[in-house]
C-alpha positions in Angstrom: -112.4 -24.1 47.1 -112.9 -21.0 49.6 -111.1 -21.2 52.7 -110.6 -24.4 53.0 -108.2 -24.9 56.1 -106.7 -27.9 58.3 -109.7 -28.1 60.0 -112.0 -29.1 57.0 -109.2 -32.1 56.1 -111.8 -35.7 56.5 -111.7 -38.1 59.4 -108.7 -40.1 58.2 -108.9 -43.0 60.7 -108.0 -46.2 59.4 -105.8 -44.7 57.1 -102.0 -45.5 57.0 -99.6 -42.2 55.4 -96.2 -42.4 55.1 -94.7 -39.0 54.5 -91.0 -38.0 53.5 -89.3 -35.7 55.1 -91.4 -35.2 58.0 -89.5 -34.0 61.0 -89.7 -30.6 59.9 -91.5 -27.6 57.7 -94.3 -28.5 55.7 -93.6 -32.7 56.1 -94.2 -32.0 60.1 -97.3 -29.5 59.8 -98.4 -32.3 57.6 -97.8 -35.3 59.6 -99.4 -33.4 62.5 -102.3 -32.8 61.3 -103.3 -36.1 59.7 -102.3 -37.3 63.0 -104.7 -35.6 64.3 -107.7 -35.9 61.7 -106.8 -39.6 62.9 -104.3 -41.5 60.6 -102.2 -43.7 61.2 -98.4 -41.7 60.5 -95.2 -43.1 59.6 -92.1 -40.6 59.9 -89.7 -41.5 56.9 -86.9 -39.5 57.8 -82.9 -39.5 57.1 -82.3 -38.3 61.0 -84.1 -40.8 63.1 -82.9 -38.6 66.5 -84.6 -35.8 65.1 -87.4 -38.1 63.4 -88.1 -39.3 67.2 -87.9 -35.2 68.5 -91.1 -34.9 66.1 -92.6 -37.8 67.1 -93.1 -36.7 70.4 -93.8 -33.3 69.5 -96.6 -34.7 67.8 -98.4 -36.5 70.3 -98.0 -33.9 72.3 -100.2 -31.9 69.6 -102.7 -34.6 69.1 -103.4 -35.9 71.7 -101.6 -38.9 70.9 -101.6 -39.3 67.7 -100.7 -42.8 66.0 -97.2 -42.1 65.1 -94.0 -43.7 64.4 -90.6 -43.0 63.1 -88.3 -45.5 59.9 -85.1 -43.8 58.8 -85.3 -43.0 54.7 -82.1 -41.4 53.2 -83.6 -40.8 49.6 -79.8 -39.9 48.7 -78.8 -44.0 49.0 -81.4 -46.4 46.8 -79.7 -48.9 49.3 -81.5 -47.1 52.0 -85.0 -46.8 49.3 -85.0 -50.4 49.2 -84.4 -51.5 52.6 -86.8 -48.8 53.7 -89.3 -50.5 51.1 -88.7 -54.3 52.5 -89.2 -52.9 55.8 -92.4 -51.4 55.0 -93.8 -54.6 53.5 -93.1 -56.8 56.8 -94.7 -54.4 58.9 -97.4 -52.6 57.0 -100.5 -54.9 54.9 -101.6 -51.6 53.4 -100.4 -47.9 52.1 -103.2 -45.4 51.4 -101.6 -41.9 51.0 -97.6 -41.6 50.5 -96.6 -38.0 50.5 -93.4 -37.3 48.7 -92.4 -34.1 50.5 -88.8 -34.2 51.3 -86.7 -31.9 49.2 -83.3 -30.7 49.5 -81.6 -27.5 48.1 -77.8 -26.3 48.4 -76.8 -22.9 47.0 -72.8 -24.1 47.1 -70.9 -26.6 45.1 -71.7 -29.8 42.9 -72.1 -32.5 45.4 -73.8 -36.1 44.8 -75.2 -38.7 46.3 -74.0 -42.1 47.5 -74.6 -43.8 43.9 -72.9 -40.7 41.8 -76.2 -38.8 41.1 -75.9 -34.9 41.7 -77.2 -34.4 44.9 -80.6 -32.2 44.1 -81.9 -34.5 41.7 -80.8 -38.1 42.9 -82.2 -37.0 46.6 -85.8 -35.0 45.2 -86.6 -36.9 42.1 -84.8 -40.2 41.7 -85.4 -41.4 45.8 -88.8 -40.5 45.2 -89.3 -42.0 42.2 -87.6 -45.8 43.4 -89.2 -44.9 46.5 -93.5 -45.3 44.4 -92.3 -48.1 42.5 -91.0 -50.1 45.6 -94.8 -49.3 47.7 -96.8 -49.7 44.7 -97.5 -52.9 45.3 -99.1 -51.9 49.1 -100.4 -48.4 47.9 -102.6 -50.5 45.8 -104.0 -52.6 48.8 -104.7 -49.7 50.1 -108.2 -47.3 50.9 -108.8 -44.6 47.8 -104.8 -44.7 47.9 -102.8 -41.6 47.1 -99.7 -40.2 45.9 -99.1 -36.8 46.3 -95.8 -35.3 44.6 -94.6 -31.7 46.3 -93.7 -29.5 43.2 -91.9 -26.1 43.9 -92.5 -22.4 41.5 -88.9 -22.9 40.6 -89.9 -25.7 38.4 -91.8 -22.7 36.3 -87.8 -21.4 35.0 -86.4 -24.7 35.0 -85.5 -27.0 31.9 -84.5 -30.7 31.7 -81.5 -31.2 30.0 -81.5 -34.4 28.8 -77.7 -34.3 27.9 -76.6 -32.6 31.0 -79.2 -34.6 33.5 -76.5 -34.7 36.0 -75.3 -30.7 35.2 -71.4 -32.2 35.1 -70.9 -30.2 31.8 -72.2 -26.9 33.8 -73.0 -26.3 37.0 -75.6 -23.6 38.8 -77.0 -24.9 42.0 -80.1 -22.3 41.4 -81.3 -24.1 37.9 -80.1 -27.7 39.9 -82.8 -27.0 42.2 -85.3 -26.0 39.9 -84.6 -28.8 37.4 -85.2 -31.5 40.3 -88.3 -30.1 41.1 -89.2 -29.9 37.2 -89.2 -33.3 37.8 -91.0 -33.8 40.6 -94.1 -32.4 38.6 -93.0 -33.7 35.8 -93.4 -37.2 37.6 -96.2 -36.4 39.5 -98.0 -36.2 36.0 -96.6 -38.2 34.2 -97.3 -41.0 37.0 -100.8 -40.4 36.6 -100.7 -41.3 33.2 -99.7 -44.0 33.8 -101.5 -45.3 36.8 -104.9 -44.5 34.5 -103.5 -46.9 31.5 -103.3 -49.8 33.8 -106.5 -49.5 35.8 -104.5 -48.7 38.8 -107.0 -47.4 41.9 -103.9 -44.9 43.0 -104.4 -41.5 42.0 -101.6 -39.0 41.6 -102.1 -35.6 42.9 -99.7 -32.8 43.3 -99.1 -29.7 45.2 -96.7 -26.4 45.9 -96.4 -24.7 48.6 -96.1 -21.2 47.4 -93.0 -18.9 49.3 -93.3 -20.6 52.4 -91.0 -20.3 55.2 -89.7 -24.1 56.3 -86.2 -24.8 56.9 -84.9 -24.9 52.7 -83.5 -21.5 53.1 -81.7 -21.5 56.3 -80.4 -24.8 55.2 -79.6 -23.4 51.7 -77.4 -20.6 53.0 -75.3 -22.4 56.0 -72.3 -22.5 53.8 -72.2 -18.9 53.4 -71.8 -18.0 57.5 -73.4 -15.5 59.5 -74.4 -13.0 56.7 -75.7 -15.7 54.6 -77.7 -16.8 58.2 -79.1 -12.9 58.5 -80.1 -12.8 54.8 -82.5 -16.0 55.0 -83.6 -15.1 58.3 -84.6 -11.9 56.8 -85.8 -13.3 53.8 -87.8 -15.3 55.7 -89.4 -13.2 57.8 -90.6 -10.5 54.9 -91.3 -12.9 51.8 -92.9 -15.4 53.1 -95.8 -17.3 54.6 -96.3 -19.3 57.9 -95.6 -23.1 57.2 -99.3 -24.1 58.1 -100.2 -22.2 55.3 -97.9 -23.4 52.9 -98.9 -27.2 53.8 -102.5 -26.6 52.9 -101.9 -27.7 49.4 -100.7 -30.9 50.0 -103.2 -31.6 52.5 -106.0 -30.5 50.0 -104.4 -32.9 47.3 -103.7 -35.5 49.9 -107.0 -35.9 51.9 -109.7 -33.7 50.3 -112.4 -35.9 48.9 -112.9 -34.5 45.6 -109.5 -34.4 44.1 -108.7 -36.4 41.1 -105.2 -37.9 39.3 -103.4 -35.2 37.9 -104.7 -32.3 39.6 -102.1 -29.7 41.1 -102.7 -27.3 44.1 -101.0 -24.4 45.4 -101.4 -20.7 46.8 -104.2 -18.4 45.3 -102.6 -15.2 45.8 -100.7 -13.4 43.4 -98.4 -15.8 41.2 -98.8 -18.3 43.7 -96.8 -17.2 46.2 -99.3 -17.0 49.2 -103.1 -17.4 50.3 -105.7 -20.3 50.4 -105.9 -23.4 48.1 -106.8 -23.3 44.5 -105.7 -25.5 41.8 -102.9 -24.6 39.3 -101.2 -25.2 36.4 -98.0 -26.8 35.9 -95.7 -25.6 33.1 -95.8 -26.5 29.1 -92.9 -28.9 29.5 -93.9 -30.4 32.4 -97.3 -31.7 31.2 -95.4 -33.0 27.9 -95.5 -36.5 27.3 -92.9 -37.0 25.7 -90.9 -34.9 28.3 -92.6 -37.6 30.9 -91.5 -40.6 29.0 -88.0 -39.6 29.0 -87.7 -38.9 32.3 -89.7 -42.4 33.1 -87.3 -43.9 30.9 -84.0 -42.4 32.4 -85.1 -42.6 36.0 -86.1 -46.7 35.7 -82.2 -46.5 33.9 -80.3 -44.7 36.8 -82.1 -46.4 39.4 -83.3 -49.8 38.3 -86.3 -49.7 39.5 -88.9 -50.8 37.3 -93.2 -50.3 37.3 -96.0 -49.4 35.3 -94.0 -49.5 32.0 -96.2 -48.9 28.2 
């Protein structure tokens, strides 16, 4: 797929996306431009004030763009469910759900509102309640989509099945990496099972490559102004713009000959940067029987339960 940009995404009118994380970095370049190729765009964001901020920064870039804004905190499945029942009053239909919002912290163990450790409660777990709660509308919906967002940390990371929590030992680096293992370990095994039962929702994932978005700022707050001066810099030598790094979720979320279980990211040289291509996840992610024990722990920890075999 040459050179495929923003600008070859399909009319998307008609279409109803709801996308995580989406008053900033790749969830905003994202939202923007399906707002623009005509969808219908729902915000699902922890900061409403700053959910609104984008909102209007949207319009403003569209023209007007169908827009609106529902507070999500993936870190509470309090605020997964109510976000859920709130969807299914005001929505009939779901046809692309983009699970971009991600969190990283380069400090100490924290957790989430039910006890999980923060990274993966917030980046796997909230996304995973978050699918089975709208699969019943996704599957009302037009050539529906999911579309995972995967990170190249999960290529060093391992699940540790025993330590799923990392209570016995903590390194916020492998934290990280491990949620996003699971992301794409999700993100596959989900197709799996959405093929066994007939389901018309496809699962499609994507990675951004080194792409600059607010992660790393965010990542080094704790560590003051030299911590501040090292992303910045980081940031301005390593990376690529965030328009670029949001093609391969945009590819996997609108293009029209993508398929469940394909994963996009950067071209260039180990993925970091360049135009869209499609890649290949690591051994352990495409494991089934890596997949089914992460199914089976996540329905556990967050009683959620769909699409079971």
């Amino acid at each position: 797929m040459s050179l495929w940009t923003a600008s070859d995404i399909p009319d998307q009118t008609g279409r109803t996306a709801i996308i995580t994380g989406a008053n900033s970095g790749l969830g905003l370049v994202t939202a923007t431009e399906l707002a623009h190729h005509g969808a219908n765009v729902v915000l699902a964001v922890r900061n409403t004030t700053a959910g609104e901020s984008a909102v209007a920064t949207i319009r403003a870039a569209t023209a007007g763009g169908k827009v609106s804004v529902r507070e999500l905190d993936l870190a509470s499945l309090n605020s997964v469910r109510d976000f859920a029942a709130h969807m299914s009053n005001e929505l009939d239909r779901i046809d692309l759900l983009v699970n971009n919002a991600g969190l990283v912290i380069l400090g100490d163990r924290k957790t989430t509102s039910n006890g999980f450790e923060l990274h993966l409660g917030t980046n796997h777990l909230g996304h995973f309640a978050l699918v089975g709660r709208l699969l019943p509308l996704l599957e009302l919906g037009r050539s529906p989509r999911v579309v995972s967002l995967s990170s190249l940390s999960h290529k060093g990371a391992h699940l540790d099945f025993d330590d799923i929590m990392h209570e016995k030992t903590w390194d916020a680096s492998a934290a990280y990496g491990a949620s996003k293992l699971a992301n794409t370990v999700f993100g596959i095994e989900l197709d799996r099972r959405l093929r066994a039962t007939g389901s018309p929702v496809i699962s499609t994932l994507a990675h951004p490559g080194v792409s600059r978005s607010n992660l790393t700022p965010r990542a080094w707050e704790h560590r003051g102004a030299i911590g501040k001066i090292i992303a910045s810099a980081y940031a301005a030598t390593n990376t690529q713009p965030t328009e670029q790094g949001a093609l391969p979720q945009l590819y996997a979320a609108t293009a029209d000959a993508v398929q469940g279980g394909q994963f996009f990211g950067p071209d260039g040289k180990n993925e970091q940067r360049g135009g869209v291509t499609e890649v290949q996840a690591t051994a352990e992610a495409r494991d089934p029987s890596v997949g089914k024990k992460l199914w089976d722990v996540s329905e556990q920890l967050t009683h959620v339960s769909y699409l079971d075999r």
